[in-house]
Chimera marker file (.cmm) of the C-alpha trace (Angstrom):
<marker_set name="trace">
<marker id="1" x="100.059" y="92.065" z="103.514" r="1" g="1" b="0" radius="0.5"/>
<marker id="2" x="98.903" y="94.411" z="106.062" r="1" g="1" b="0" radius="0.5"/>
<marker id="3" x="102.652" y="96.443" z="106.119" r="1" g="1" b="0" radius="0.5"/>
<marker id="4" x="101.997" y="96.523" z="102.413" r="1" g="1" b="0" radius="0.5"/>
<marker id="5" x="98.966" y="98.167" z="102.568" r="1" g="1" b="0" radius="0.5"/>
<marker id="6" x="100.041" y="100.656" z="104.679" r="1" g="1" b="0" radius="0.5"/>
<marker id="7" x="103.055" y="101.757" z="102.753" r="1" g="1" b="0" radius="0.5"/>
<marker id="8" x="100.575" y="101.636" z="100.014" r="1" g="1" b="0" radius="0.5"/>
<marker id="9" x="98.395" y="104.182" z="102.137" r="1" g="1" b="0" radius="0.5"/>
<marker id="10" x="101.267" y="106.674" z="102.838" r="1" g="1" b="0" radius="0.5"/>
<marker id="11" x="101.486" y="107.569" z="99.456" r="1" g="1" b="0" radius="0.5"/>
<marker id="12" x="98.223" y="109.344" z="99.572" r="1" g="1" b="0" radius="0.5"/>
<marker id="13" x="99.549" y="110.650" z="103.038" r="1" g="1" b="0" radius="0.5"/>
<marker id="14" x="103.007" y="112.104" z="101.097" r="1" g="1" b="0" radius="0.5"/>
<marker id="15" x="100.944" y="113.995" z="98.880" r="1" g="1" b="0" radius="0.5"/>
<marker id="16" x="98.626" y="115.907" z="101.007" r="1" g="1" b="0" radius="0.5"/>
<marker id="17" x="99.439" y="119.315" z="101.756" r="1" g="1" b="0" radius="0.5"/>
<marker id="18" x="98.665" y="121.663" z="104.447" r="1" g="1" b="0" radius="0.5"/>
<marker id="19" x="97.507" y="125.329" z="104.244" r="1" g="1" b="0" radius="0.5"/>
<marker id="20" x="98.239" y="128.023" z="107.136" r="1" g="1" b="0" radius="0.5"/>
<marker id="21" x="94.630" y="127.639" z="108.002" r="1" g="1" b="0" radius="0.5"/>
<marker id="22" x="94.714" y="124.128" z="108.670" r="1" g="1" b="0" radius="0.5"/>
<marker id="23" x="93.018" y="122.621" z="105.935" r="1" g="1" b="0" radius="0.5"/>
<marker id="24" x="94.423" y="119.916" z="104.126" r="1" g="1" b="0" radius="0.5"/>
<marker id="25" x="93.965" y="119.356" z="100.314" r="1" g="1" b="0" radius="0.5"/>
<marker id="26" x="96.050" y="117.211" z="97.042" r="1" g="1" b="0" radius="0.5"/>
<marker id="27" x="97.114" y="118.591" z="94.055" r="1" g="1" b="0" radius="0.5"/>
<marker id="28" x="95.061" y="116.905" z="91.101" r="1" g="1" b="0" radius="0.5"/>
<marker id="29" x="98.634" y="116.833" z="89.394" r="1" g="1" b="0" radius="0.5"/>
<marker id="30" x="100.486" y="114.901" z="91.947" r="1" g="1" b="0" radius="0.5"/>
<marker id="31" x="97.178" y="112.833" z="92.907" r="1" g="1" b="0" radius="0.5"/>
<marker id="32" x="97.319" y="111.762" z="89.048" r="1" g="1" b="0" radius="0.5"/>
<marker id="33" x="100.502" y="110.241" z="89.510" r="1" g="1" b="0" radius="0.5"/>
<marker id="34" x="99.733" y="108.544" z="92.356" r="1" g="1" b="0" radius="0.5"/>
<marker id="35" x="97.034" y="107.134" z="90.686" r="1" g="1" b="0" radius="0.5"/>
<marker id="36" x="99.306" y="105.809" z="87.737" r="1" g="1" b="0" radius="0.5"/>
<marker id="37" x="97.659" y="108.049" z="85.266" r="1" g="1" b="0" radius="0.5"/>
<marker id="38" x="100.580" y="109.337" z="83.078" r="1" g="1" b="0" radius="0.5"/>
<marker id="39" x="98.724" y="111.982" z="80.560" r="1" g="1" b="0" radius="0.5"/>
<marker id="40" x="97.205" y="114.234" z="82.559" r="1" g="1" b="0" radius="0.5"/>
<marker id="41" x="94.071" y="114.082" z="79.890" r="1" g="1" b="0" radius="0.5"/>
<marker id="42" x="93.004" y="111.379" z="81.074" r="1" g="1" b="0" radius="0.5"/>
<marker id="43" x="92.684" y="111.775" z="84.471" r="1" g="1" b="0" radius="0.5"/>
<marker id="44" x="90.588" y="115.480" z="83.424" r="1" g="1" b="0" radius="0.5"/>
<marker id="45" x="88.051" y="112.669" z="82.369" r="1" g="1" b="0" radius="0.5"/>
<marker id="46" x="88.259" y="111.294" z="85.832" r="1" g="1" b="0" radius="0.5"/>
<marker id="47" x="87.896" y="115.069" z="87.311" r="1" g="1" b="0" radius="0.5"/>
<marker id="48" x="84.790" y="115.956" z="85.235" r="1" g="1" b="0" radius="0.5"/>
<marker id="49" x="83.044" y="112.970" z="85.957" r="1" g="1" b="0" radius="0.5"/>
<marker id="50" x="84.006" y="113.619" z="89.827" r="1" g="1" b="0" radius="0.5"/>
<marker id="51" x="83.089" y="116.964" z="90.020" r="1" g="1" b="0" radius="0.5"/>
<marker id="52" x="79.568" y="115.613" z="87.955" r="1" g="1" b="0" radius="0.5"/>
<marker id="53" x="79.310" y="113.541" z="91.201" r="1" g="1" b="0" radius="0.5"/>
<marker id="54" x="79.858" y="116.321" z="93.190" r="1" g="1" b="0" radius="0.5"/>
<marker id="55" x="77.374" y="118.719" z="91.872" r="1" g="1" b="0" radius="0.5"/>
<marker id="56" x="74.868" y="115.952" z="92.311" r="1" g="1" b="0" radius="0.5"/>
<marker id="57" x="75.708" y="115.488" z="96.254" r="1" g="1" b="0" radius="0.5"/>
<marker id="58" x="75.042" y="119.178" z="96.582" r="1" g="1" b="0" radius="0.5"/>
<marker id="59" x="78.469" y="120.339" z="97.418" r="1" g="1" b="0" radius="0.5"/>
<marker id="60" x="80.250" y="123.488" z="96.609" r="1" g="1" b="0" radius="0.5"/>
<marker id="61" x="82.512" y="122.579" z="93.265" r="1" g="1" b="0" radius="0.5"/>
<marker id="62" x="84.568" y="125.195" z="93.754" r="1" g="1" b="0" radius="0.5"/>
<marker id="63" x="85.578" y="124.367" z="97.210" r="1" g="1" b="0" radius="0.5"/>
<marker id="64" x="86.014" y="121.002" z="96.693" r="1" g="1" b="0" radius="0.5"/>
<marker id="65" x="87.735" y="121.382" z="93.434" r="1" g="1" b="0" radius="0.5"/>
<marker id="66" x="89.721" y="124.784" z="93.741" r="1" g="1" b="0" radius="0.5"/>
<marker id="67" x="91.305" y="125.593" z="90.371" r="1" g="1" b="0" radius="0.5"/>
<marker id="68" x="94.370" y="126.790" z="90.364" r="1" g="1" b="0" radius="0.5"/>
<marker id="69" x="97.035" y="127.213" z="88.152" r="1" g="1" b="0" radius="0.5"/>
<marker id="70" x="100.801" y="125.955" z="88.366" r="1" g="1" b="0" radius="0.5"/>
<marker id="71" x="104.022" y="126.891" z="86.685" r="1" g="1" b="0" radius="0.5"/>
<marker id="72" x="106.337" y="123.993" z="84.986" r="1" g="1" b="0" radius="0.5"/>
<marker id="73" x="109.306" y="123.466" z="83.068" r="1" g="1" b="0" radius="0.5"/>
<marker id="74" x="108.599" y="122.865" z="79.269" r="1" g="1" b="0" radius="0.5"/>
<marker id="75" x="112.029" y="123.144" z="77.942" r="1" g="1" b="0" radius="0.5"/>
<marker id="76" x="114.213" y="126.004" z="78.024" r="1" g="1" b="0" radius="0.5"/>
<marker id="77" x="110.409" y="128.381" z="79.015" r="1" g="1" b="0" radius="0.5"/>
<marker id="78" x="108.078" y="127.840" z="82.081" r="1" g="1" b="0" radius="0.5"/>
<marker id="79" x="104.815" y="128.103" z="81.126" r="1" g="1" b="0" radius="0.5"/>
<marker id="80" x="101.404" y="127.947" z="83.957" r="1" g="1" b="0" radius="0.5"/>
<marker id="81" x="99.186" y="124.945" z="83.387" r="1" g="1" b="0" radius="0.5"/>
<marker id="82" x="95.643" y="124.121" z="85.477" r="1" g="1" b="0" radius="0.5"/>
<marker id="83" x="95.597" y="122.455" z="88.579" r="1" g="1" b="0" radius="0.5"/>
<marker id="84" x="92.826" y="121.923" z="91.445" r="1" g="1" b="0" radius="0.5"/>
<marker id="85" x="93.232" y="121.473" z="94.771" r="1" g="1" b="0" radius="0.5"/>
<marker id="86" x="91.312" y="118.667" z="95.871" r="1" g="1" b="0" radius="0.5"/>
<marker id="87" x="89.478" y="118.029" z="99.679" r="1" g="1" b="0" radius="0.5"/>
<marker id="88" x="89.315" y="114.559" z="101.188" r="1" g="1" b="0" radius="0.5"/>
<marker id="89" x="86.111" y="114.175" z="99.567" r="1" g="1" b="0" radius="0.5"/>
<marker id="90" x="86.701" y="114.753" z="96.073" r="1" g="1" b="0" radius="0.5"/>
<marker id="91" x="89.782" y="112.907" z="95.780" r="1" g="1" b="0" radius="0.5"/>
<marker id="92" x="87.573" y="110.488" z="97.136" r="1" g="1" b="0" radius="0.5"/>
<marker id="93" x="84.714" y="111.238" z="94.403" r="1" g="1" b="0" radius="0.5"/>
<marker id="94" x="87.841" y="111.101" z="91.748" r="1" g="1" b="0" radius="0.5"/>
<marker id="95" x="88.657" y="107.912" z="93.366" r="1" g="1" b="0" radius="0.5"/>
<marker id="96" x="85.591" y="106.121" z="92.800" r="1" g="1" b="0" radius="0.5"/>
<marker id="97" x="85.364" y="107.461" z="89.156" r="1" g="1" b="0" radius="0.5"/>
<marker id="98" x="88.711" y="105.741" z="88.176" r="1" g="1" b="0" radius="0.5"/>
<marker id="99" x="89.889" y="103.350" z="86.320" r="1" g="1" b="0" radius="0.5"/>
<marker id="100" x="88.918" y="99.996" z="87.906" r="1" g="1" b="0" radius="0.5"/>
<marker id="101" x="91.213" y="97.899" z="86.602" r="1" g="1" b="0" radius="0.5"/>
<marker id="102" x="94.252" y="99.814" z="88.488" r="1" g="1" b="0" radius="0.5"/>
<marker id="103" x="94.971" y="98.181" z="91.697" r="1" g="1" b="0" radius="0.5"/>
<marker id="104" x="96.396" y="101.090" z="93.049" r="1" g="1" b="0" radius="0.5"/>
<marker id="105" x="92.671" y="102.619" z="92.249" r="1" g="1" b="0" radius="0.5"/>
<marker id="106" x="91.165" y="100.357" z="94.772" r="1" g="1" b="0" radius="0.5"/>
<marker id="107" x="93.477" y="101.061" z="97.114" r="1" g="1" b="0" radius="0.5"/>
<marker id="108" x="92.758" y="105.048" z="97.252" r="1" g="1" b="0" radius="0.5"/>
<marker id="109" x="89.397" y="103.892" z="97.330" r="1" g="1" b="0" radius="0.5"/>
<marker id="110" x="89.778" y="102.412" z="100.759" r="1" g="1" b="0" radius="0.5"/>
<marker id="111" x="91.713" y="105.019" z="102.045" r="1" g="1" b="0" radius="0.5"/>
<marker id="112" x="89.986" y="107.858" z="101.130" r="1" g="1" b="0" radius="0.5"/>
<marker id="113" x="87.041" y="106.032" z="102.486" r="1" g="1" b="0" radius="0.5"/>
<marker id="114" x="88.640" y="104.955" z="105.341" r="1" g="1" b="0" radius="0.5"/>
<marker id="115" x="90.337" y="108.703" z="106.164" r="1" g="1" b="0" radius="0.5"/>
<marker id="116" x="86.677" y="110.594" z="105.380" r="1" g="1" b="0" radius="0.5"/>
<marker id="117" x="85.115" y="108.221" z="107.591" r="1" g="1" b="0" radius="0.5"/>
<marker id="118" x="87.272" y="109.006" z="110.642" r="1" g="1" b="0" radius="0.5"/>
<marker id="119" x="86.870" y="113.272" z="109.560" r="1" g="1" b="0" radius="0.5"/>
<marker id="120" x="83.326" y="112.789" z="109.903" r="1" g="1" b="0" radius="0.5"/>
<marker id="121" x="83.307" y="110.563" z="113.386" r="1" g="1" b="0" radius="0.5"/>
<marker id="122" x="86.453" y="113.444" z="114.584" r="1" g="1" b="0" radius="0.5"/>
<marker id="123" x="83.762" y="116.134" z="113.727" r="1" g="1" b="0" radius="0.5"/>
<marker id="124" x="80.598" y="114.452" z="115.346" r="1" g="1" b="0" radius="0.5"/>
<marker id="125" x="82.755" y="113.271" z="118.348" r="1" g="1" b="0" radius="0.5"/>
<marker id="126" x="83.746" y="117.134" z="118.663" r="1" g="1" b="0" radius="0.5"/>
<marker id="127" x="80.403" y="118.570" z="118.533" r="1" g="1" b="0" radius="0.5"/>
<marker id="128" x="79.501" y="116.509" z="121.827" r="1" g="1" b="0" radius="0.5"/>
<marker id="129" x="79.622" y="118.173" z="125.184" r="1" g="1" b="0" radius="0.5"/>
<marker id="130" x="82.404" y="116.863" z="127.202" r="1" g="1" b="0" radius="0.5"/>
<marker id="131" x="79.915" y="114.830" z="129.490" r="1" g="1" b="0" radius="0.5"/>
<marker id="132" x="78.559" y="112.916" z="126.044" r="1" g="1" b="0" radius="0.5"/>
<marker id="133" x="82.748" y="112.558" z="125.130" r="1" g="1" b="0" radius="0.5"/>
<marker id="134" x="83.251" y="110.784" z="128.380" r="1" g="1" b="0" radius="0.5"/>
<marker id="135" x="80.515" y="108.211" z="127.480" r="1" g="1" b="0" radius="0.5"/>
<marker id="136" x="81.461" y="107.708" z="124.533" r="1" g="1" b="0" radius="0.5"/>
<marker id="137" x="85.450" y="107.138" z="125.315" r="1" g="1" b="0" radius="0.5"/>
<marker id="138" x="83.998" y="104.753" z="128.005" r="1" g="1" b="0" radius="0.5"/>
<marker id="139" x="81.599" y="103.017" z="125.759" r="1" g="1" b="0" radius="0.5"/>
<marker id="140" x="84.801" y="102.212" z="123.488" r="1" g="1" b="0" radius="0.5"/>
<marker id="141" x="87.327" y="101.174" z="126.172" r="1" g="1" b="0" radius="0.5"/>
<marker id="142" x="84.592" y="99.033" z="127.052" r="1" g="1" b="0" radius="0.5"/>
<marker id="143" x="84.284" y="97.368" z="123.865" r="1" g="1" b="0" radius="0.5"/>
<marker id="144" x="87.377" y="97.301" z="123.460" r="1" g="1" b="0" radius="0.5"/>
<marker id="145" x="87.964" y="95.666" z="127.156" r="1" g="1" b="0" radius="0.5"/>
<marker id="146" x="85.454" y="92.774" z="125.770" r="1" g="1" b="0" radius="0.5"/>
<marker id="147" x="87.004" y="92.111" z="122.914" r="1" g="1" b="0" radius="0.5"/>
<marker id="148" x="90.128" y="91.479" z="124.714" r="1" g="1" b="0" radius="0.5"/>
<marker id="149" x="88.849" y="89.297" z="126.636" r="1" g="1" b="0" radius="0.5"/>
<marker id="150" x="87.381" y="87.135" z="124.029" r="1" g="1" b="0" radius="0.5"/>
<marker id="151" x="90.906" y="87.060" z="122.552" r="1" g="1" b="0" radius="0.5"/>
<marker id="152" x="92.400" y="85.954" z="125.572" r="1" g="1" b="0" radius="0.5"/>
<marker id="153" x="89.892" y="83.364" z="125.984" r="1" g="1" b="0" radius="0.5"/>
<marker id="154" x="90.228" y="82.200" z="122.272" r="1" g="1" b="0" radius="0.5"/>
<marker id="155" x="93.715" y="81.930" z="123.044" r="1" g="1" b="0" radius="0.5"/>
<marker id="156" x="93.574" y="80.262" z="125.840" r="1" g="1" b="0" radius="0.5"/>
<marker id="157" x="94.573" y="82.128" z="128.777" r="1" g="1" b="0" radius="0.5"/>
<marker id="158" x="92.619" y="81.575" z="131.899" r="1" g="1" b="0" radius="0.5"/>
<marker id="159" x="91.802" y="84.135" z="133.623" r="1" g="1" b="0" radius="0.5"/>
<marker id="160" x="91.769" y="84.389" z="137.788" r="1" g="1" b="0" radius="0.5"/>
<marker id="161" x="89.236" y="85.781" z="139.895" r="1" g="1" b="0" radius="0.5"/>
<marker id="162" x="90.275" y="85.944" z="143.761" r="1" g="1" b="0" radius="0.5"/>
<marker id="163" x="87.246" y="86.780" z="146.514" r="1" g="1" b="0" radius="0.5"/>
<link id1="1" id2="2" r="1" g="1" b="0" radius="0.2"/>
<link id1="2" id2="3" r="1" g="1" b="0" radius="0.2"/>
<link id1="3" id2="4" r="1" g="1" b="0" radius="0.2"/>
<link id1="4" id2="5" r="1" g="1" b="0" radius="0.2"/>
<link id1="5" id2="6" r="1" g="1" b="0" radius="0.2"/>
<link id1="6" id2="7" r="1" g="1" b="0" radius="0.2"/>
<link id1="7" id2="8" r="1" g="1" b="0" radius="0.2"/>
<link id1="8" id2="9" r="1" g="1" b="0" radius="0.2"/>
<link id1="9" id2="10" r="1" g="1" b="0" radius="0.2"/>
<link id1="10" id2="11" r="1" g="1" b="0" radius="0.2"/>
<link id1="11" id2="12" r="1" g="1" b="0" radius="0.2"/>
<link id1="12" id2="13" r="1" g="1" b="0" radius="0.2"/>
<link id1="13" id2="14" r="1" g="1" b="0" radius="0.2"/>
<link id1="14" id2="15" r="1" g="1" b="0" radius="0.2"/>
<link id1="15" id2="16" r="1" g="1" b="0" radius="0.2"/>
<link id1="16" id2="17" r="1" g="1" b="0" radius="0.2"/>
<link id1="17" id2="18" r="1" g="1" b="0" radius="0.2"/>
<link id1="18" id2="19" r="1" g="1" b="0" radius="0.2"/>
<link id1="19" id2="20" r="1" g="1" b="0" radius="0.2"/>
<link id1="20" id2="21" r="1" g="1" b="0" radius="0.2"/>
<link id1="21" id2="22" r="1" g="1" b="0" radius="0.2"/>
<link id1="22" id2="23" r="1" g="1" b="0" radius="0.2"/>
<link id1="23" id2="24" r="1" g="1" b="0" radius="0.2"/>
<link id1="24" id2="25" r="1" g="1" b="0" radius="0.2"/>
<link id1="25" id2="26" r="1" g="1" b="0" radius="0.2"/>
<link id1="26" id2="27" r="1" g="1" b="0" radius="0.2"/>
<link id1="27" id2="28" r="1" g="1" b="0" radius="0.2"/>
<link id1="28" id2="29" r="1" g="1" b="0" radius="0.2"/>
<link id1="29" id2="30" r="1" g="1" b="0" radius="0.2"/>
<link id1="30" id2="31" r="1" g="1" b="0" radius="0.2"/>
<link id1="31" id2="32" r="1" g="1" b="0" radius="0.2"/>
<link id1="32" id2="33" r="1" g="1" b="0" radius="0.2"/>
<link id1="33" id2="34" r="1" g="1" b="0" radius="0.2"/>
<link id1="34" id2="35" r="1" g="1" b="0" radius="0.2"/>
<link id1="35" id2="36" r="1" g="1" b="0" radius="0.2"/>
<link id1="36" id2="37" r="1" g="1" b="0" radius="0.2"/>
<link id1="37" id2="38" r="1" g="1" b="0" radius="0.2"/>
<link id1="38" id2="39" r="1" g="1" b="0" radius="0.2"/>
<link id1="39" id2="40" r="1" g="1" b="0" radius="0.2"/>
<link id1="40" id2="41" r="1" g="1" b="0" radius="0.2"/>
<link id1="41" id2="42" r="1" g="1" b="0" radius="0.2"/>
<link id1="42" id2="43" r="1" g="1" b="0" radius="0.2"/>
<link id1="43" id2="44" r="1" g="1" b="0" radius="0.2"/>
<link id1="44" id2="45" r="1" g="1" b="0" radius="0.2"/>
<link id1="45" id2="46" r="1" g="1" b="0" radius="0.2"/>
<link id1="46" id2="47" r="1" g="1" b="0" radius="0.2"/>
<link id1="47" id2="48" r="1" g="1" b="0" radius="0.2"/>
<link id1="48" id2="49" r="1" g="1" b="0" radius="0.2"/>
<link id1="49" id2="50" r="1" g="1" b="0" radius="0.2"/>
<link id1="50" id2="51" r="1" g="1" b="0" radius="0.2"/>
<link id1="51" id2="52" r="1" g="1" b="0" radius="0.2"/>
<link id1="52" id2="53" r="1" g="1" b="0" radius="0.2"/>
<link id1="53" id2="54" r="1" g="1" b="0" radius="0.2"/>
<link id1="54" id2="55" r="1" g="1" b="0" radius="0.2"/>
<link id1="55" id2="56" r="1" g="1" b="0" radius="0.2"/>
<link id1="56" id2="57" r="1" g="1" b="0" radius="0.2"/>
<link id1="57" id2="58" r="1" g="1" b="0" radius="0.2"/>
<link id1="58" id2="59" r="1" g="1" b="0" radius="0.2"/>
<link id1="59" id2="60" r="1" g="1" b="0" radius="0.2"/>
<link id1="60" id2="61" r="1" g="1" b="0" radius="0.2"/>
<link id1="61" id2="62" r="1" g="1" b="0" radius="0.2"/>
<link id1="62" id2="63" r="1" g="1" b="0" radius="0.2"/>
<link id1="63" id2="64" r="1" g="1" b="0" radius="0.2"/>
<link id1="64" id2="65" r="1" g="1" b="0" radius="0.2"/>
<link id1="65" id2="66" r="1" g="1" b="0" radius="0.2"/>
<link id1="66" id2="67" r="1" g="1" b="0" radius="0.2"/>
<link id1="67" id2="68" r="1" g="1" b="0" radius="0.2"/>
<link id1="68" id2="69" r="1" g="1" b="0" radius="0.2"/>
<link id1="69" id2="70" r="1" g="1" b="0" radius="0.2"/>
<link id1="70" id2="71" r="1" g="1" b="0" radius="0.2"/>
<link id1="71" id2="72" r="1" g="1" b="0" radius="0.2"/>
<link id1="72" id2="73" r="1" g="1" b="0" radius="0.2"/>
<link id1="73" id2="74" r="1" g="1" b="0" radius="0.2"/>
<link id1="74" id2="75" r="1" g="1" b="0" radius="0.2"/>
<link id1="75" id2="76" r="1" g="1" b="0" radius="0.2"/>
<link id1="76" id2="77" r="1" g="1" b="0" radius="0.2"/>
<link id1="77" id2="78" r="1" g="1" b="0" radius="0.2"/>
<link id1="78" id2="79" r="1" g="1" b="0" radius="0.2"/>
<link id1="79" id2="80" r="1" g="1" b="0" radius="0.2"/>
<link id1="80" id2="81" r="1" g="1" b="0" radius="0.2"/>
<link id1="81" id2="82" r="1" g="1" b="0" radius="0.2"/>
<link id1="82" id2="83" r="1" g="1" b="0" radius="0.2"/>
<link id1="83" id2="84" r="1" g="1" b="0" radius="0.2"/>
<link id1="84" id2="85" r="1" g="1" b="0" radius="0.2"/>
<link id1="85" id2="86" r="1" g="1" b="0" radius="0.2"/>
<link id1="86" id2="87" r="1" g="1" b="0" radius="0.2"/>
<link id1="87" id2="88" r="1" g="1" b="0" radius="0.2"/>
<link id1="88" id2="89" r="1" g="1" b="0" radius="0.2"/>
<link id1="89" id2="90" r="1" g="1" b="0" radius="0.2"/>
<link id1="90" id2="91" r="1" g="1" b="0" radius="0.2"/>
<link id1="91" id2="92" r="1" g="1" b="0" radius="0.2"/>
<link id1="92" id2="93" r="1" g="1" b="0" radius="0.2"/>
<link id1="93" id2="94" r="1" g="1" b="0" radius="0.2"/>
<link id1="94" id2="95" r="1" g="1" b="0" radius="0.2"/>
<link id1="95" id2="96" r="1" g="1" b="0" radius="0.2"/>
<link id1="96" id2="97" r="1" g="1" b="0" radius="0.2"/>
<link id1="97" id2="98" r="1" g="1" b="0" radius="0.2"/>
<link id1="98" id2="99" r="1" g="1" b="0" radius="0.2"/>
<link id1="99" id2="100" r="1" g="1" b="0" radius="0.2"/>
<link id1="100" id2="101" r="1" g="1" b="0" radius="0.2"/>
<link id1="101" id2="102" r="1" g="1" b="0" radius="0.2"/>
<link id1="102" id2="103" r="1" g="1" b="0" radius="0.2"/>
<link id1="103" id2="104" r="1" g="1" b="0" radius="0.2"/>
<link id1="104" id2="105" r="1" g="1" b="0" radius="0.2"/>
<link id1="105" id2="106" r="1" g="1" b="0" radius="0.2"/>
<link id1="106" id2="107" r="1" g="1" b="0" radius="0.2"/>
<link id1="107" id2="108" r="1" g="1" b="0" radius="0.2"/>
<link id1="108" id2="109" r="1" g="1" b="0" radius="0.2"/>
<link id1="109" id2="110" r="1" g="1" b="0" radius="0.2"/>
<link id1="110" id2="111" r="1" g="1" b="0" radius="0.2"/>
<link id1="111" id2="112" r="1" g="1" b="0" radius="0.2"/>
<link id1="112" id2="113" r="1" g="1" b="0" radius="0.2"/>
<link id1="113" id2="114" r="1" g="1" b="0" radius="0.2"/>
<link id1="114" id2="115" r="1" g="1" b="0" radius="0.2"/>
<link id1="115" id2="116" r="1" g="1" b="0" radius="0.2"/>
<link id1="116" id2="117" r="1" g="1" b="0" radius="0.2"/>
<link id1="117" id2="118" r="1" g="1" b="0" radius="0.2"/>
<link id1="118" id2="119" r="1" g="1" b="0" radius="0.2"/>
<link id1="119" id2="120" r="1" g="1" b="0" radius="0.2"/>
<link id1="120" id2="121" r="1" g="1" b="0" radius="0.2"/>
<link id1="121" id2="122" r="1" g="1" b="0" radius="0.2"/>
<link id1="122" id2="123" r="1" g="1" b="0" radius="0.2"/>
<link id1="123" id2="124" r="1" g="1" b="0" radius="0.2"/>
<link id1="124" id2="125" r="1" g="1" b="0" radius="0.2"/>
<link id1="125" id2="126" r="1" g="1" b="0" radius="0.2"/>
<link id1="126" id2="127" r="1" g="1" b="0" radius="0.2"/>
<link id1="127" id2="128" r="1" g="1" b="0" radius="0.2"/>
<link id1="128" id2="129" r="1" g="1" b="0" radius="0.2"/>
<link id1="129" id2="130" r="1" g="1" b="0" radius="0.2"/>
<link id1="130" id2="131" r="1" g="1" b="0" radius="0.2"/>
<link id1="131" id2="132" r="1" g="1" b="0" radius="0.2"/>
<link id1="132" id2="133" r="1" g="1" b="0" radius="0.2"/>
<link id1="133" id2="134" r="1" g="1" b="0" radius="0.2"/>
<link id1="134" id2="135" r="1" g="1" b="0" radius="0.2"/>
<link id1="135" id2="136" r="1" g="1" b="0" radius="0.2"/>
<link id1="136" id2="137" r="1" g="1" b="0" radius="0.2"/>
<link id1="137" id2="138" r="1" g="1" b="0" radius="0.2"/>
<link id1="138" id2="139" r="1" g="1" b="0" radius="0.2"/>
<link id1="139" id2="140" r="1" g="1" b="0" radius="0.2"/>
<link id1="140" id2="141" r="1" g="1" b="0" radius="0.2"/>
<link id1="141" id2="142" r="1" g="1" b="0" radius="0.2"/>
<link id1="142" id2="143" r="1" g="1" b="0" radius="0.2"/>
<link id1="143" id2="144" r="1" g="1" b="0" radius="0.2"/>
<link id1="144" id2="145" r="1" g="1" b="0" radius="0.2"/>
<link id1="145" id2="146" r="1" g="1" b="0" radius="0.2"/>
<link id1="146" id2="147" r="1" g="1" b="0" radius="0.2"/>
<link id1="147" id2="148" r="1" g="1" b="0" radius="0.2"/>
<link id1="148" id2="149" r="1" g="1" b="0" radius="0.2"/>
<link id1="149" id2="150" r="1" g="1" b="0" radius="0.2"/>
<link id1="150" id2="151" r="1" g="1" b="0" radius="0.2"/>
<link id1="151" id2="152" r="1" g="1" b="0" radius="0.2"/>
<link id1="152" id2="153" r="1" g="1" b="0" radius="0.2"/>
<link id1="153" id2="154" r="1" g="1" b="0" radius="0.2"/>
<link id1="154" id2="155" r="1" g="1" b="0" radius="0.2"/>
<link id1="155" id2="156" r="1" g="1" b="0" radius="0.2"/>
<link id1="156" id2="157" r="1" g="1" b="0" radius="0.2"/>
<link id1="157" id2="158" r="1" g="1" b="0" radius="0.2"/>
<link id1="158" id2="159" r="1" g="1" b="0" radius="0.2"/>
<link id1="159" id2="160" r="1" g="1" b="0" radius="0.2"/>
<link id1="160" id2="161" r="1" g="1" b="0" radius="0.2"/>
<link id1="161" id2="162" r="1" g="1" b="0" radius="0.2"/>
<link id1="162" id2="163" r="1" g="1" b="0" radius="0.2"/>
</marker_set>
């Protein structure tokens, strides 16, 4: 289950895209997709009531919904249609504003979640002064060290202490 989740993950992770700068953003278009919406009016429902959502939270629209505008194949012509580039957080706003019933819905749920959850700890743990960063690190191998431990014990495995 857990290997199925993941590969369920990476196809959030194939779509992102990376500018020169850095910054890391989805195309609405290939987001849609993902998100087994095949007319792309219906997922503009999903983006209005996301960017709604957005407003609300008192972030910038435009940054986190950059319009933009693509160029496709439509027969024998190209012709440019509109496309956003989406941050972390409004895929994740489109996310939540999906259709419900999609499993694959839930699942972008989680990982958007999941992946603006760790931005925001990355960013905090970043604004720390390298003295705080060392607590911190040792505050989670500890934790982690305890845990361990309680596994091993669970499990079974005795443990030997020499004087």
């Amino acid at each position: 289950m857990k290997k199925l989740i993941a590969e369920e993950y990476k196809r959030f992770e194939d779509i992102k895209q990376i500018r020169e700068d850095g910054s890391e953003f989805w195309s609405a278009r290939e987001l849609a997709a993902a998100l087994d919406y095949t007319q792309w009016r219906n997922f503009t429902g999903v983006i209005k009531r996301a960017m709604i959502a957005c407003e609300n939270s008192g972030h910038d629209i435009y940054r986190d919904f950059a319009e933009v505008s693509k160029i496709v194949e439509a027969g024998a012509t190209n012709k440019p249609v509109k496309d956003y580039e989406l941050s972390r957080y409004a895929c994740y706003l489109i996310v939540q504003n999906g259709d419900p019933r999609k499993e694959v819905i839930a699942l972008g749920q989680t990982y958007f979640a999941i992946q603006t959850y760790r931005q925001e700890v990355a960013d905090h743990f970043n604004e720390l002064s390298e003295d705080n960063r060392r607590l911190v690190v040792r505050g989670d191998i500890k934790q982690w060290n305890q845990m361990l431990a309680e596994t091993a014990h669970k499990a079974g495995v005795i443990t030997c202490y020499y004087k």
